[in-house]
C-alpha positions as a printed Julia matrix, in Angstrom:
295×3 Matrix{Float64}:
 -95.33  -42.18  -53.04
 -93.67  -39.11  -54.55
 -91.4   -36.71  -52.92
 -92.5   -32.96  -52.99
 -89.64  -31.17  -51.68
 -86.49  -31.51  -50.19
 -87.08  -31.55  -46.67
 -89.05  -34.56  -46.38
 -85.67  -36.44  -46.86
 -82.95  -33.98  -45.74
 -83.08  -32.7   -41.74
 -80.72  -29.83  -40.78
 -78.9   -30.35  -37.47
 -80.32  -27.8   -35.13
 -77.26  -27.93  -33.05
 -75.01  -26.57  -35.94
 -73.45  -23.48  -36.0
 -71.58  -21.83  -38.45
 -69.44  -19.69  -35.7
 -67.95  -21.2   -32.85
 -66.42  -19.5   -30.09
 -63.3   -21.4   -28.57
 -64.01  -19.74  -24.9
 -67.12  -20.89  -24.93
 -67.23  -24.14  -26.24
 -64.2   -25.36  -25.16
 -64.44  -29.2   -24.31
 -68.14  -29.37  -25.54
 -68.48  -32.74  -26.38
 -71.21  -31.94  -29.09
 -69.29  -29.57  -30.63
 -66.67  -32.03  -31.42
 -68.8   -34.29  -32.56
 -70.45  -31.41  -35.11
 -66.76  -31.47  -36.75
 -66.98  -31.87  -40.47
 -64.21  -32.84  -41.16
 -62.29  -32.06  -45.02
 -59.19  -32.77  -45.93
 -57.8   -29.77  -45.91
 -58.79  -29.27  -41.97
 -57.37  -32.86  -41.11
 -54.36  -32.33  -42.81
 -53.3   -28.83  -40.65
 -54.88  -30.75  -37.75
 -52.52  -33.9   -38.59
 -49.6   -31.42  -38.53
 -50.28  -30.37  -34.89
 -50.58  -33.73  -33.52
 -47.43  -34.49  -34.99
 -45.88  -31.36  -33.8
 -47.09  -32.3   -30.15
 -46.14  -35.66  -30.76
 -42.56  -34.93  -32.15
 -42.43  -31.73  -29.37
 -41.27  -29.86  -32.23
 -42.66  -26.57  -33.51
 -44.43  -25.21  -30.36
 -45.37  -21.53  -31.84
 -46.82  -21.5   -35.26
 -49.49  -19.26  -36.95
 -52.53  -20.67  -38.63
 -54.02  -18.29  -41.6
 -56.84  -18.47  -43.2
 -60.38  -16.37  -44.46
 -63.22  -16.42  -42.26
 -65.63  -19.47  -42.22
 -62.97  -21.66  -43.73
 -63.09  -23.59  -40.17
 -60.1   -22.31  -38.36
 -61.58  -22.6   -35.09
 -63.68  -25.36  -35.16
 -60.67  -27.2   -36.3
 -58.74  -25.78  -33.33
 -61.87  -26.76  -30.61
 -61.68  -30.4   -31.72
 -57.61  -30.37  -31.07
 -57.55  -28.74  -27.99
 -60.62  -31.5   -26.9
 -57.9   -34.61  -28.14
 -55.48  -32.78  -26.33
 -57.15  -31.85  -22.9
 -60.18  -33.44  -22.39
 -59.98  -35.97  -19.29
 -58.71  -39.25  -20.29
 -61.78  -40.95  -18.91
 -64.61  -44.33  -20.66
 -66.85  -41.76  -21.59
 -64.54  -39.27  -23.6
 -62.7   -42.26  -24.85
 -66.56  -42.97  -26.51
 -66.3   -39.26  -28.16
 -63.06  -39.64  -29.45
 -63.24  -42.85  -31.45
 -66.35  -41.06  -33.2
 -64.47  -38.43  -34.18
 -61.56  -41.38  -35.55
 -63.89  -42.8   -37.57
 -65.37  -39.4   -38.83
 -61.66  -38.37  -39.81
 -60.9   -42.08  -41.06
 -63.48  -41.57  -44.26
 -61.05  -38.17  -45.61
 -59.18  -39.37  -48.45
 -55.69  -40.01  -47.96
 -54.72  -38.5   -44.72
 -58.07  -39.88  -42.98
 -56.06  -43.15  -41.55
 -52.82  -41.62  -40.47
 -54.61  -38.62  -38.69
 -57.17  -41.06  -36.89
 -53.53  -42.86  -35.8
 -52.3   -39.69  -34.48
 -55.44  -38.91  -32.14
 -54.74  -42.38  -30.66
 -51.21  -41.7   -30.02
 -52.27  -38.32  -28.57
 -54.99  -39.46  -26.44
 -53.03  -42.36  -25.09
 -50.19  -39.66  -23.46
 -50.88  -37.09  -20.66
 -53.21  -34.3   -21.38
 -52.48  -30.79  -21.69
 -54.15  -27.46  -20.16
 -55.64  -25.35  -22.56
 -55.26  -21.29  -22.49
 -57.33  -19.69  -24.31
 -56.37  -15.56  -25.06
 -59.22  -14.11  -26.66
 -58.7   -10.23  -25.76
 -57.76   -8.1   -28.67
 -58.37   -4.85  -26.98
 -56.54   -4.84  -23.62
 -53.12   -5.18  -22.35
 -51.3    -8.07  -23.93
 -49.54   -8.77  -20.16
 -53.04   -8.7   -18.41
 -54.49  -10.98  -21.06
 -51.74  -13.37  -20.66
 -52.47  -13.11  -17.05
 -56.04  -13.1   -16.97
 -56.01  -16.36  -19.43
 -54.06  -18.53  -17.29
 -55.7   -17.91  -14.32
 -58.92  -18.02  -15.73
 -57.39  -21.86  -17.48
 -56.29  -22.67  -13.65
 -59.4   -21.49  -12.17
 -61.59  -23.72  -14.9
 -59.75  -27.04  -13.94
 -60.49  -26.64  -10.15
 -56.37  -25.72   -9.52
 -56.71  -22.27   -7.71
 -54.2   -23.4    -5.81
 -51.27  -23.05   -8.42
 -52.68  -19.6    -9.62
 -49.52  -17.52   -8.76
 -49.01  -14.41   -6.44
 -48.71  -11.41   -8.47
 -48.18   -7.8    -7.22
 -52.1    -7.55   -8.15
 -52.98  -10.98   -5.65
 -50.23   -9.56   -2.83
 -51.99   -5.67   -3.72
 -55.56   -7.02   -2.46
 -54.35   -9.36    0.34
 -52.57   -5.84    1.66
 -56.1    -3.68    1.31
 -57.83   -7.12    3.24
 -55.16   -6.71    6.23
 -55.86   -2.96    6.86
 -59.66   -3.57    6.62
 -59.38   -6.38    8.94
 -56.72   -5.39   11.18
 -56.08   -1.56   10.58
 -59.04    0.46   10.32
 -57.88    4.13   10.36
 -55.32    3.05    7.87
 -58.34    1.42    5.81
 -59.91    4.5     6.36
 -57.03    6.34    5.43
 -56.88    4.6     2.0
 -60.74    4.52    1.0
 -60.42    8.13    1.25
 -57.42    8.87   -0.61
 -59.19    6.55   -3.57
 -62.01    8.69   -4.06
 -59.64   11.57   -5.12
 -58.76    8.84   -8.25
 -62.11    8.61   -8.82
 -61.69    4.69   -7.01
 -63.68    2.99   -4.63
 -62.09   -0.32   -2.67
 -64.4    -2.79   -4.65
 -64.13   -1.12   -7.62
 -60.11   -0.73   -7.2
 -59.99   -4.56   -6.2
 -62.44   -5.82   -8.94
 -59.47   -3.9   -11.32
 -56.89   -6.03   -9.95
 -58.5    -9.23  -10.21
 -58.49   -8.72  -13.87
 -54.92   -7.78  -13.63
 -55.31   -3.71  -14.48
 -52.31   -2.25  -14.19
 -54.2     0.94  -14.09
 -55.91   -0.33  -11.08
 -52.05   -1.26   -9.73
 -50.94    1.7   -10.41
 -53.4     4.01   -8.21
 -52.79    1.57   -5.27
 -48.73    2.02   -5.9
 -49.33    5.89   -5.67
 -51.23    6.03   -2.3
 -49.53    3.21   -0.6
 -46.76    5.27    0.34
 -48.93    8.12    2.12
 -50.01    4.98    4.06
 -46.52    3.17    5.44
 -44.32    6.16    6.12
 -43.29    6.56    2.47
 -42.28    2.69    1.43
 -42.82    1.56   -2.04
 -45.07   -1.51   -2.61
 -42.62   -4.36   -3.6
 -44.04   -7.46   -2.99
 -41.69  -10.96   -3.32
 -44.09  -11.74   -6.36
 -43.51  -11.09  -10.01
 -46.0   -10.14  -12.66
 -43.81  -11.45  -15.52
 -45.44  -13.46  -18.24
 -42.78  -15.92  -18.78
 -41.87  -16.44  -15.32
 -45.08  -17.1   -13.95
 -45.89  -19.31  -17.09
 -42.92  -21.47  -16.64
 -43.15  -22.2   -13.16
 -47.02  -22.88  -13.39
 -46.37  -25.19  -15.99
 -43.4   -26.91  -14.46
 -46.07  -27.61  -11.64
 -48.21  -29.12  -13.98
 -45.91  -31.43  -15.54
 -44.31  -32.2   -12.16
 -46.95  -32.61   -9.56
 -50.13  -32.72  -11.33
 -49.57  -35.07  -14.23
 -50.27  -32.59  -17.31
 -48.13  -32.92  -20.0
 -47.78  -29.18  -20.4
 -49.76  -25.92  -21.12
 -50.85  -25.13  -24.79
 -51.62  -21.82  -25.4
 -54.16  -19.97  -28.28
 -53.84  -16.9   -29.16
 -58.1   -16.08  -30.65
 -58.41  -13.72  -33.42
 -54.71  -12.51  -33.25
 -54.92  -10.71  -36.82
 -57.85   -8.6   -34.84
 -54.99   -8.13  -32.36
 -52.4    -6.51  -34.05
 -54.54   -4.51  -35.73
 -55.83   -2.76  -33.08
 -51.9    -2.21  -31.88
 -51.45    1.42  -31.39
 -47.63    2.71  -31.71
 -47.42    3.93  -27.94
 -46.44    0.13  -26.72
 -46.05   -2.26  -30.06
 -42.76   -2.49  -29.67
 -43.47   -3.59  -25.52
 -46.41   -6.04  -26.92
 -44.17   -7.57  -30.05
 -41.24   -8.19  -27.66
 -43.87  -10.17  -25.02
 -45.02  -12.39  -27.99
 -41.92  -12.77  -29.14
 -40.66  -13.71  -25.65
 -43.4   -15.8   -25.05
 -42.66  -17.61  -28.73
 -39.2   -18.49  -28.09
 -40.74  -19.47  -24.29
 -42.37  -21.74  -26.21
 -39.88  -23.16  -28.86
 -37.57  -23.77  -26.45
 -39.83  -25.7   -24.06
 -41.49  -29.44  -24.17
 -44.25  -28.47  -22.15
 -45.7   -25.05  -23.45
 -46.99  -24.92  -26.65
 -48.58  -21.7   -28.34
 -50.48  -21.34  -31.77
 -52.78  -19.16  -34.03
């Protein structure tokens, strides 16, 4: 019997997508598996694993034109590197060895690098995908969010935002005409209390700022000063050295989504405040074993 077309032979896989988004599909099993892997894309992959595996070159900058593959490339590292060390990943992983075994002359050495990787700890992966906001809220906002996603609320850190709303809790609870007091003064800033608290659990510093102005009206003219930091690199080094300490993670390894889209929606009022951060949280990076930051 003849063949009239093409598609009684050939099936496309539904469950490909050109696009993937490395928020959403972080960890997705099937989305690993949908890898295609080239040799190009093993070969920058290869060069990860080796910097993770040699702990050298912890914040690097991957380049390329849309579609080549960037992040799909980057979803199936991050699952070597975090996904639970457990029968059933172990299954996905030695699929994806022998996919990446076939590529020409880096195939084999890769597929020995995954093994070497997946044998150690595992890492937690923070994903930054916010090109529009503050670059210290997005830091924030990412690790908590990475904290929050592996069931360990209990190592996401106290922050003048976190201390902010347990202070609005204790009036409500415990000091009414001084709750009182507050929800009225908020209304002149255009605030409610949910509305106000909903901006500090997403780290505004807008939000922090309008409680920082009225708190004083409130406590005989103190200024809100917490014993909690909202420093990037503070609160990223002592979550991490948690992590490696108490909760057997190898480290924290950081991407930085659609950066290019980033710093070109920088606006000169605070690029040099943002460029110092990254560069703070770069050499954070190079100089540590345990935090690792890329793309």
């Amino acid at each position: 019997m003849g063949i009239n077309n093409l598609g009684e032979i050939i099936e496309f896989n539904s469950s490909f997508k050109t696009a993937i988004n490395l928020y959403l599909s972080l960890n997705k099993t099937e989305k690993v598996l949908n890898y295609i892997p080239t040799k190009s894309s093993v070969h920058f992959m290869d060069e990860y694993l080796e910097a993770v595996l040699g702990k050298k070159e912890h914040a690097t900058l991957l380049v390329g034109p849309y579609g080549k593959g960037k992040s799909h490339l980057l979803l199936v590292l991050l699952a070597v590197l975090s996904l639970k060390r457990n029968d059933e990943n172990t299954k996905i992983i030695n699929q994806l060895k022998n996919k990446i075994k076939n590529v020409e002359e880096i195939g084999n050495k890769a597929a020995s690098d995954i093994d070497k990787v997946w044998e150690s700890k595992g890492f937690l992966p923070v994903i930054i995908n916010d090109t529009t906001g503050n670059l210290n809220q997005s830091f924030l906002v990412a690790l908590s969010e990475a904290l929050k996603r592996e069931d360990l609320e209990d190592l996401v850190p106290d922050t003048y935002f976190s201390e902010a709303i347990k202070r609005i809790d204790e009036w409500e609870k415990n000091y009414p005409n001084t709750y009182a007091s507050f929800s009225k003064a908020l209304v002149k800033h255009g605030y409610d209390v949910n509305s106000l608290k909903a901006g500090m659990k997403q780290y505004s510093t807008e939000s922090l700022d309008v409680f920082e102005r009225i708190y004083p009206s409130l406590t005989a003219g103190s200024s809100f000063n917490p014993l909690a930091t909202s420093d990037v690199l503070p609160l990223y080094k002592s979550v991490t050295d948690k992590l490696v300490e108490d909760y057997g993670y190898a480290g924290v390894y950081i991407v930085f989504d659609e950066f290019s889209k980033f710093i070109e929606g920088l606006d000169g009022t605070n690029a040099g405040n943002t460029m110092k951060l990254l560069q703070d949280m770069c050499e954070l990076a190079a100089d540590s074993s345990s935090i690792s930051s890329f793309k």
